[in-house]
MOPAC internal coordinates of N, CA, C and O (Angstrom, degrees):
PM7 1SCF
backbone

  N    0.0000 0     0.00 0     0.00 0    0    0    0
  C    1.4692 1     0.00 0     0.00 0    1    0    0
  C    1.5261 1   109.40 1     0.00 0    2    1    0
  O    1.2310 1   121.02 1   -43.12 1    3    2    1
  N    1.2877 1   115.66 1   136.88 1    3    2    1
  C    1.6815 1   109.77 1   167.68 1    5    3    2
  C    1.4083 1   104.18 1   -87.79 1    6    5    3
  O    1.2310 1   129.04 1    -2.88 1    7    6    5
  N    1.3871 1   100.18 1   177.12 1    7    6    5
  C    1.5021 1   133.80 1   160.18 1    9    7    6
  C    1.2334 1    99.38 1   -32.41 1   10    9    7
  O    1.2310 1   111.84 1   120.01 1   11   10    9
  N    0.9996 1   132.99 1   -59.99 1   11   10    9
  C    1.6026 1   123.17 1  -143.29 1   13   11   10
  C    1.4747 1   107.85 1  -107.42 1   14   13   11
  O    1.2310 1   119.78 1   166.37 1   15   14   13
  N    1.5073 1   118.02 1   -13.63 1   15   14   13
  C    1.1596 1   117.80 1   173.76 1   17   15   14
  C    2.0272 1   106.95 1   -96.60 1   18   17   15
  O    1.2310 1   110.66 1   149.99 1   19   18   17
  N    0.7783 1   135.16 1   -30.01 1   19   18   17
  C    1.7224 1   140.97 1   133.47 1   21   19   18
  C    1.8163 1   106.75 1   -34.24 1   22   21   19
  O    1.2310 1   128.92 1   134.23 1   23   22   21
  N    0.8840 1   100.42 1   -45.77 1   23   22   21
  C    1.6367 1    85.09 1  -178.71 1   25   23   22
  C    1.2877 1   116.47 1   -74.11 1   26   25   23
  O    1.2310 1   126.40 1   136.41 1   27   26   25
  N    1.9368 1   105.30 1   -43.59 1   27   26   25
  C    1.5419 1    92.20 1   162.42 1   29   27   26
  C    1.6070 1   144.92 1   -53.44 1   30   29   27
  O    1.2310 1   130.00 1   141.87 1   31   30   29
  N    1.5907 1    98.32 1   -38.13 1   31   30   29
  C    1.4510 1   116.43 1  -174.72 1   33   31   30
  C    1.3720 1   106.56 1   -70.76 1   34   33   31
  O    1.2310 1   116.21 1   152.93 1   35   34   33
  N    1.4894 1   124.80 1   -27.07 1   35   34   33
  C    1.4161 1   120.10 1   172.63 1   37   35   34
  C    1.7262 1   112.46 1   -76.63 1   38   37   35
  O    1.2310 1   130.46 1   139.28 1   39   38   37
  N    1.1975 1    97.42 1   -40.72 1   39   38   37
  C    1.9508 1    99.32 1   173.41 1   41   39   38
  C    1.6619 1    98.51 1   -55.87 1   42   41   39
  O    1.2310 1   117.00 1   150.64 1   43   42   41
  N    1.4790 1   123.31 1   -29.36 1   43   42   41
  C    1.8291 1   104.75 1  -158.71 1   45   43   42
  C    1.6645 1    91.01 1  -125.68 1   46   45   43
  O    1.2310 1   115.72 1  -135.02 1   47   46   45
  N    1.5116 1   125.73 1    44.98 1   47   46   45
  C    1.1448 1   131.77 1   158.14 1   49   47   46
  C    1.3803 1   128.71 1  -138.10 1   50   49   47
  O    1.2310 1   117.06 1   -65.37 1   51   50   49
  N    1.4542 1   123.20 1   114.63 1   51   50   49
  C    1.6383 1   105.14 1  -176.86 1   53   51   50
  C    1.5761 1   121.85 1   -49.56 1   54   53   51
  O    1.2310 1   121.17 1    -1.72 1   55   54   53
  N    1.0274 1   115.37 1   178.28 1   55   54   53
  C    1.5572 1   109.39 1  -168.87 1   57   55   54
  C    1.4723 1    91.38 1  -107.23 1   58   57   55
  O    1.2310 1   110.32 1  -164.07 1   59   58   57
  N    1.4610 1   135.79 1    15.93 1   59   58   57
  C    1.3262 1   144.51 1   171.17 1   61   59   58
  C    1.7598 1   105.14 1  -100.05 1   62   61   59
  O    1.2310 1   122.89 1   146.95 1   63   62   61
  N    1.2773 1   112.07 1   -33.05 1   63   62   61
  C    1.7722 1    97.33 1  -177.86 1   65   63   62
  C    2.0749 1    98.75 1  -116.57 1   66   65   63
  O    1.2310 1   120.01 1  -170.50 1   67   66   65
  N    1.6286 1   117.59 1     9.50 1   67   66   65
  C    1.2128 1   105.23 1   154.15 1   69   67   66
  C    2.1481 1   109.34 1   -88.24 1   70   69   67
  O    1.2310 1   122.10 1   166.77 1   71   70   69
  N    1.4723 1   113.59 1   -13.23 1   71   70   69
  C    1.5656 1   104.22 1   159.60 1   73   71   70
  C    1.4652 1   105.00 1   -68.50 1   74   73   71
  O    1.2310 1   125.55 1   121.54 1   75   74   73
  N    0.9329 1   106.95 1   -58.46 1   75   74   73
  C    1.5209 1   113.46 1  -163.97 1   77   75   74
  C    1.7440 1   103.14 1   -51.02 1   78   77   75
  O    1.2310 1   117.38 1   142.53 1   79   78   77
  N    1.0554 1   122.58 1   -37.47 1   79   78   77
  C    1.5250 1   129.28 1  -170.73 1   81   79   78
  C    1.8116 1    98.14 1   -72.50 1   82   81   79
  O    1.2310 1   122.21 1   133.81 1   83   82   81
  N    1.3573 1   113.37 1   -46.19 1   83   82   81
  C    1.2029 1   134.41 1  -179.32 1   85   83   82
  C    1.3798 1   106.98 1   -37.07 1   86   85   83
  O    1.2310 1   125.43 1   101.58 1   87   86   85
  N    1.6442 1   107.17 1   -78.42 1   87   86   85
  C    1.1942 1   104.81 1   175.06 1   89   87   86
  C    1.7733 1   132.28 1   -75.63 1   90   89   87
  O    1.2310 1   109.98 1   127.60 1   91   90   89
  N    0.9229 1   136.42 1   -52.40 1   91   90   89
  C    1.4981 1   121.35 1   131.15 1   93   91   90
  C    1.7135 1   117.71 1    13.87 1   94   93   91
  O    1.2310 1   120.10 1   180.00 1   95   94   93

């Protein structure tokens, strides 16, 4: 993933299903 596509996915993901993705 780049920079800029991480920046998007964090702007259009709660920070509740990027943990959840995390661990998964």
């Amino acid at each position: 993933m780049s920079g800029l596509e991480t920046g998007i996915y964090l702007e259009n993901t709660t920070r509740g299903e990027i943990i959840n993705n995390t661990v998964d």
